[in-house]
C-alpha positions as CSV (number, residue, x, y, z in Angstrom):
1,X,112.3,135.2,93.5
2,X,108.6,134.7,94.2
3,X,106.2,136.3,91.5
4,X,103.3,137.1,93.6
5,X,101.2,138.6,91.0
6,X,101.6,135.2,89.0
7,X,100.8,133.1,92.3
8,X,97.5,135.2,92.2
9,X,96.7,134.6,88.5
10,X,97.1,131.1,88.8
11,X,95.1,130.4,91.7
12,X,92.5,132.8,90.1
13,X,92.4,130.6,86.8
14,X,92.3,127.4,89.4
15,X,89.3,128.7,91.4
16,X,87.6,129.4,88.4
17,X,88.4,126.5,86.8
18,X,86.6,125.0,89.9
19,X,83.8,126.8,89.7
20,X,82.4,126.1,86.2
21,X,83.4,122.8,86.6
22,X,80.8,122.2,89.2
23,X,78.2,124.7,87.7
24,X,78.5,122.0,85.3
25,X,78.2,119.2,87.3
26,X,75.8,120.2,89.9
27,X,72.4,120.2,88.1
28,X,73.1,116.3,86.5
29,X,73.5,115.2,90.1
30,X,70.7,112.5,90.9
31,X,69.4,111.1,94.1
32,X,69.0,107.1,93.7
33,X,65.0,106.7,92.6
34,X,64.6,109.8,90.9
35,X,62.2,110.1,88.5
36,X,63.3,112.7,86.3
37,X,66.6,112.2,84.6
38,X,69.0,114.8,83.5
39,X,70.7,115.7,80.6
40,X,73.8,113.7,80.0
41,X,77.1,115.8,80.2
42,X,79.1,114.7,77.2
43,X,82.9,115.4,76.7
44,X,82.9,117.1,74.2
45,X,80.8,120.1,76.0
46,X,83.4,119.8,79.1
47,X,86.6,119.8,76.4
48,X,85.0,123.3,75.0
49,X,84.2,124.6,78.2
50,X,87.8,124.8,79.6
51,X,89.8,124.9,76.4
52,X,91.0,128.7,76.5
53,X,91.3,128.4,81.0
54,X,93.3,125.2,80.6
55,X,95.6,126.8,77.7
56,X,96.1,129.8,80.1
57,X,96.6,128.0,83.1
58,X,99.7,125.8,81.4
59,X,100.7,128.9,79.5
60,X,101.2,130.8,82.6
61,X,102.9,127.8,84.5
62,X,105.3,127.1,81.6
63,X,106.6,130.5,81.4
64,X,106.7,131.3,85.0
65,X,108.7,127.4,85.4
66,X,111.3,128.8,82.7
67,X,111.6,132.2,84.6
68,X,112.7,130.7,87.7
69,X,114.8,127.7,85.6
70,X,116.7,130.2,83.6
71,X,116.5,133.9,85.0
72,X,116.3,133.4,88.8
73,X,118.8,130.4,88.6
74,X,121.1,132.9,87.0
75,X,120.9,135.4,89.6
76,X,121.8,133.5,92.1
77,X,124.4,131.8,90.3
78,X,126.0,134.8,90.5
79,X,124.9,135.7,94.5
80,X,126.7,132.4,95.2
81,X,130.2,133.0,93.0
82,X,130.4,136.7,94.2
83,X,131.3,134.9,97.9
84,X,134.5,134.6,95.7
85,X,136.9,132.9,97.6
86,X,133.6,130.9,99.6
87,X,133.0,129.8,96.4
88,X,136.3,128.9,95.0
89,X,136.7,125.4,96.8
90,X,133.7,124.0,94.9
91,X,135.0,124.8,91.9
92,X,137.7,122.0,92.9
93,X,136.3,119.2,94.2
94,X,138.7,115.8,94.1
95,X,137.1,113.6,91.4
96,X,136.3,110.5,92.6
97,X,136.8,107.6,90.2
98,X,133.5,105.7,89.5
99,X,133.6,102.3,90.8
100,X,131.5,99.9,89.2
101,X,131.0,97.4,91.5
102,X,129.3,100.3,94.0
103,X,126.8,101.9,90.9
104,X,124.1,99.2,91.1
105,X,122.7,98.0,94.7
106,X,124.8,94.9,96.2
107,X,123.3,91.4,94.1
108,X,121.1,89.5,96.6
109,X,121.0,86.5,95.3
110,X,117.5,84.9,95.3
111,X,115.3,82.7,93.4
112,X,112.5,85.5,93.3
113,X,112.4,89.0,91.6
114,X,114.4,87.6,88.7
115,X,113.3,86.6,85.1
116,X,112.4,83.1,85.1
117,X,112.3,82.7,88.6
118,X,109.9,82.4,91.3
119,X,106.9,84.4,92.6
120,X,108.3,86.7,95.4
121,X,107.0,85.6,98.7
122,X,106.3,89.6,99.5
123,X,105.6,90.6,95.9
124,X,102.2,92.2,94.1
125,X,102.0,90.2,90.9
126,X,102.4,86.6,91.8
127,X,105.8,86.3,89.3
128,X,104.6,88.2,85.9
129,X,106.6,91.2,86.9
130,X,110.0,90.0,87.7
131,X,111.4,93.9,87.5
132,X,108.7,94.9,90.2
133,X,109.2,92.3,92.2
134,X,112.6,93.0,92.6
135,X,112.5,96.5,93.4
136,X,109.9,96.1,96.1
137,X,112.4,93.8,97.0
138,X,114.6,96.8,97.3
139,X,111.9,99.0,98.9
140,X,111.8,96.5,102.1
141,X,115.3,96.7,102.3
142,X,115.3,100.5,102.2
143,X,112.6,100.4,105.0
144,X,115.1,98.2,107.2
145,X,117.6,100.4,106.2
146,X,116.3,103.8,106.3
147,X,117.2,105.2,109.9
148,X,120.5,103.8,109.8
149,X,121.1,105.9,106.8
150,X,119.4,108.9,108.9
151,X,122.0,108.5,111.5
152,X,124.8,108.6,109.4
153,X,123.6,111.9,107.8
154,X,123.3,113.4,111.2
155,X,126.4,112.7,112.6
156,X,127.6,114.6,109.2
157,X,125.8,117.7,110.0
158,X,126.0,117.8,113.2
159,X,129.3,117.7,113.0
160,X,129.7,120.2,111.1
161,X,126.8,122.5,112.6
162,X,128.9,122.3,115.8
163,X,132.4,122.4,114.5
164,X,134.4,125.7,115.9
165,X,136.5,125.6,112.2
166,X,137.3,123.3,110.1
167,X,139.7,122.2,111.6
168,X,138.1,120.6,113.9
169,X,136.5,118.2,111.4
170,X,140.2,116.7,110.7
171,X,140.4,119.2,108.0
172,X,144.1,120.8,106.6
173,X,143.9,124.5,107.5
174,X,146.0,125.2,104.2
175,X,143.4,124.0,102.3
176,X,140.7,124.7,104.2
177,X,141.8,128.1,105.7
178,X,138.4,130.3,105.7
179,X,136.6,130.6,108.7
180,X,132.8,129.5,109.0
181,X,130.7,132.9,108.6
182,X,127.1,132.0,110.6
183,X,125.6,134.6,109.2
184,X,125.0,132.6,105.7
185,X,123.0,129.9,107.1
186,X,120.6,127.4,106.0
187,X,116.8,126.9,106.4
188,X,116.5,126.3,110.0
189,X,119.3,128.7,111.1
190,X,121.9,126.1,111.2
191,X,124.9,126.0,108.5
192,X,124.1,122.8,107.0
193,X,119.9,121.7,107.3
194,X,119.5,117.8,106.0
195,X,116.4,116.6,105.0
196,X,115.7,112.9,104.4
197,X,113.3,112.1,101.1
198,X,110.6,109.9,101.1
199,X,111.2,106.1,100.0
200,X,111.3,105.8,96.6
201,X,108.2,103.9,95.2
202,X,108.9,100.2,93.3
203,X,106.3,101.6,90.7
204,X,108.0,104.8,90.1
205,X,111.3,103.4,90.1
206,X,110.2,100.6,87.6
207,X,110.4,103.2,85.0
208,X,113.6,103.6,85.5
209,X,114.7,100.0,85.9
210,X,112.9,99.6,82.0
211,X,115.6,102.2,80.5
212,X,118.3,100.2,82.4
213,X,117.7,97.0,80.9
214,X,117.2,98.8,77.1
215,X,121.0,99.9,77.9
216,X,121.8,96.5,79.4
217,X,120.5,94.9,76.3
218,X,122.6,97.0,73.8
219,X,125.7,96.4,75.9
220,X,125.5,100.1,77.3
221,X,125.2,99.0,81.1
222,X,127.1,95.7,82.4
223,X,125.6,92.9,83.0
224,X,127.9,91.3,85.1
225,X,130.5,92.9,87.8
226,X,133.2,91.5,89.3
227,X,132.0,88.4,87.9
228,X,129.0,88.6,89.5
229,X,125.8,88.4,87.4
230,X,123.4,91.6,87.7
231,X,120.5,89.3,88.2
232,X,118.1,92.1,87.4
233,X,117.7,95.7,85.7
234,X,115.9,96.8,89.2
235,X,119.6,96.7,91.2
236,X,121.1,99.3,89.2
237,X,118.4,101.5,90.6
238,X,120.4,103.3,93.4
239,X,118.3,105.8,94.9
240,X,115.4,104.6,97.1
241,X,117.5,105.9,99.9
242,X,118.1,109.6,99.3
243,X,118.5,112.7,101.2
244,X,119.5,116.8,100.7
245,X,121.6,118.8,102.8
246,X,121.4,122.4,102.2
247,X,123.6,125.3,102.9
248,X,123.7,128.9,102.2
249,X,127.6,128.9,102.2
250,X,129.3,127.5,99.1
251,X,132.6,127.2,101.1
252,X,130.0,124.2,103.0
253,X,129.5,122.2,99.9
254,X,133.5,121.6,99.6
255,X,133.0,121.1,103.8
256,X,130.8,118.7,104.1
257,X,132.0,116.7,100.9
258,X,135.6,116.5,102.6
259,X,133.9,115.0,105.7
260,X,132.1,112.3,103.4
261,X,135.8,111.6,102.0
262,X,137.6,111.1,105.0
263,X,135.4,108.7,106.9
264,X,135.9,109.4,110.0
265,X,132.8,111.4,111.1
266,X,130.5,108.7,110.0
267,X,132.5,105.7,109.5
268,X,129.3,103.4,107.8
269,X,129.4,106.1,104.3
270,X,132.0,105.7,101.3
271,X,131.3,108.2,98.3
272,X,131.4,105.7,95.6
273,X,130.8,108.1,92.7
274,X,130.5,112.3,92.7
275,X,129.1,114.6,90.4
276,X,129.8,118.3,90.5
277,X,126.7,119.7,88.5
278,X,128.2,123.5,89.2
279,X,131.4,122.9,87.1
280,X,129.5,120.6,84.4
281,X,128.6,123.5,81.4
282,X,127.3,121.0,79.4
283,X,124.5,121.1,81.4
284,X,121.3,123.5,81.4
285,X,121.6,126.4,84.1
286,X,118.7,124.9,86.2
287,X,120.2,122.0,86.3
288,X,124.1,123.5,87.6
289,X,122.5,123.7,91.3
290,X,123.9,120.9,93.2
291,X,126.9,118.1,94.0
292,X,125.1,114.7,93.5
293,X,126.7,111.5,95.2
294,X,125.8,108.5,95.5
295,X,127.0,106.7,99.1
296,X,127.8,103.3,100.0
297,X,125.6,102.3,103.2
298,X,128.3,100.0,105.1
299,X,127.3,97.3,107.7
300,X,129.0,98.4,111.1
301,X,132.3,97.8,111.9
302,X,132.2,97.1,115.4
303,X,129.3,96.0,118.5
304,X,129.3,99.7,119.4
305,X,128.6,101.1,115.9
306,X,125.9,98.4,115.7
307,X,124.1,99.5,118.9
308,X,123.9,102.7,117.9
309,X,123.0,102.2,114.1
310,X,119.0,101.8,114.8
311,X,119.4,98.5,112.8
312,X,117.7,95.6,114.2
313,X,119.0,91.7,115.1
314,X,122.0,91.1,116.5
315,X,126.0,92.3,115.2
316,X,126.5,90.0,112.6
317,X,131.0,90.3,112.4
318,X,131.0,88.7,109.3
319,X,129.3,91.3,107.8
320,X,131.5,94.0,109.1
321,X,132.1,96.8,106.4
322,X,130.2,95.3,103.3
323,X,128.0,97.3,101.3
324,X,124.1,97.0,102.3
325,X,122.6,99.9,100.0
326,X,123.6,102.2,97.6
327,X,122.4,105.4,98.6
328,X,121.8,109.3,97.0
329,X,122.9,112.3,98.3
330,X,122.3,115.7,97.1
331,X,124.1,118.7,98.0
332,X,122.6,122.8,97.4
333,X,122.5,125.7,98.3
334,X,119.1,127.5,99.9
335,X,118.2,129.5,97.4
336,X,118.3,126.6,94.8
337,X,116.5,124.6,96.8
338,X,113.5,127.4,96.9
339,X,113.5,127.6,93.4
340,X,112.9,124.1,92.8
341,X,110.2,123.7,95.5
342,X,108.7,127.0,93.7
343,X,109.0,125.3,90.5
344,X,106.9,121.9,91.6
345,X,103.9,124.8,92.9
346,X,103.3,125.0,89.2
């Protein structure tokens, strides 16, 4: 999967790449009350200089990124569906039918962070960028948010990680009748490894929150659910919480989706919408290497799910089992997850 000799090339081209750059640079450096001046380095001198190493260096990262998006994706396309029957229950997952109300983050309904309204008391631009405003909004609620979220994920793999057969997640041995084999197991050298991503950034996600309210404005995207307004582009942005669970057992990705259905391992998750990237061929091959959900984060239930949530305050019963955040989860297999880190090395 790794191509060592490439790895070597490239940090060859880098180092060298380095090394003129400061060849270059080096004599023009001047101590403050010099006398003697050097000769300006102009542009146009640098631009020559690194033309052909800058040509090879993205020539050699753009083939070796399509190698491992196309070739090495294959091959282990086919290392995962040779399991056979392991692999069989993915190909199957229940389709979960997309509910509107839970694709954009729940409305808060504020005078800031919205066009036309005012200056977010936490926000970096005073009022002239509504669409920021808003999803740094949505950043500090993701921040309050974030280890209840991490909770939840572990009680899912932990679950599973311990579980003697599926059956002891609640699962119907009929449908579920395949042992667990621990010898395919994830990074880590449990069956299922989670990680939790970073916070999403208001700046990065603005981006996004642009190209939503393009689609809003041609009628593409609603602009009201349930009645209720979407006060701003930014809340259909559903991903600042997000995390990865990994496997090396296909049969796992059927496993731990079932778990998410039934809701009883943790009770604060709902899917609200599912998409099986393996089964979709309409898709490119690099991009057939996961299940993508997105999860409903729901306020606790009860005084003993709040004490052990890692939210702060006091239970709030009124709030019992309303959505807080929209949330992403991804689920792959190891090797997919290599490639991908492998791919971002270049």
């Amino acid at each position: 999967m790794d191509n060592e000799p490439v790895r070597k090339l490239m940090h060859k081209l880098q180092r060298d790449f380095f090394r003129d750059y400061i060849q270059l640079v080096l004599p023009r450096l001047q101590t403050h009350g010099q006398d003697e001046i050097s000769q300006k380095l102009m542009k146009g001198r640098v631009e020559a200089t690194f033309k052909h190493t800058v040509e090879k260096i993205r020539k050699v990262a753009s083939d070796e990124e399509s190698r491992l998006g196309c070739e090495v994706i294959e091959v282990c396309l086919d290392k995962y569906k040779a399991l056979k029957e392991r692999w069989s229950l993915l190909e199957h997952l229940p389709v979960i039918p997309s509910d509107k109300s839970r694709n954009c983050q729940p409305i808060a309904n504020t005078s800031f962070g919205v066009s036309e309204g005012e200056p977010s008391p936490f926000g970096s631009t005073k009022g002239e960028n509504p669409d920021l405003e808003r999803l740094e909004h949505l950043v500090f609620l993701s921040r309050a948010f974030a280890k209840f979220f991490e909770r939840q994920m572990e009680l899912i793999t932990t679950k599973v990680n311990n579980a003697k057969n599926p059956q002891a997640l609640g699962l119907h041995h009929d449908e579920y009748m395949l042992p667990f084999n621990d010898n395919l197991t994830a990074t880590g050298g449990e069956r299922a490894n989670l990680t939790m991503g970073p916070i999403k950034k208001a700046e990065r996600a603005l981006k996004k929150a642009k190209e939503y309210e393009e689609e809003m404005n041609r009628g593409d995207k609603d602009t009201e659910i349930n009645g209720i307004q979407v006060l701003s582009p930014a809340d259909y942005v559903i991903d600042f919480l997000r995390c990865t669970i990994e496997v090396e057992d296909p049969y796992l990705v059927a496993v731990v989706f079932a778990v998410l259905l039934k809701e009883e391992v943790a009770t604060c998750l709902q899917i609200c919408r599912a998409k099986n990237k393996f089964m979709d061929k309409s898709l490119p091959k690099h991009i057939q290497t996961n299940v993508l959900m997105n999860l409903a984060l729901i306020y606790p239930h009860n005084q003993e799910e709040f004490e052990n949530s890692g939210l702060v305050g006091d239970y709030d019963s009124t709030m019992a089992g309303r959505c807080m955040m929209v949330c992403e989860l991804q689920i792959t297999m190891k090797d997919f997850l290599h490639i991908k880190r492998l791919q971002h090395a270049y």
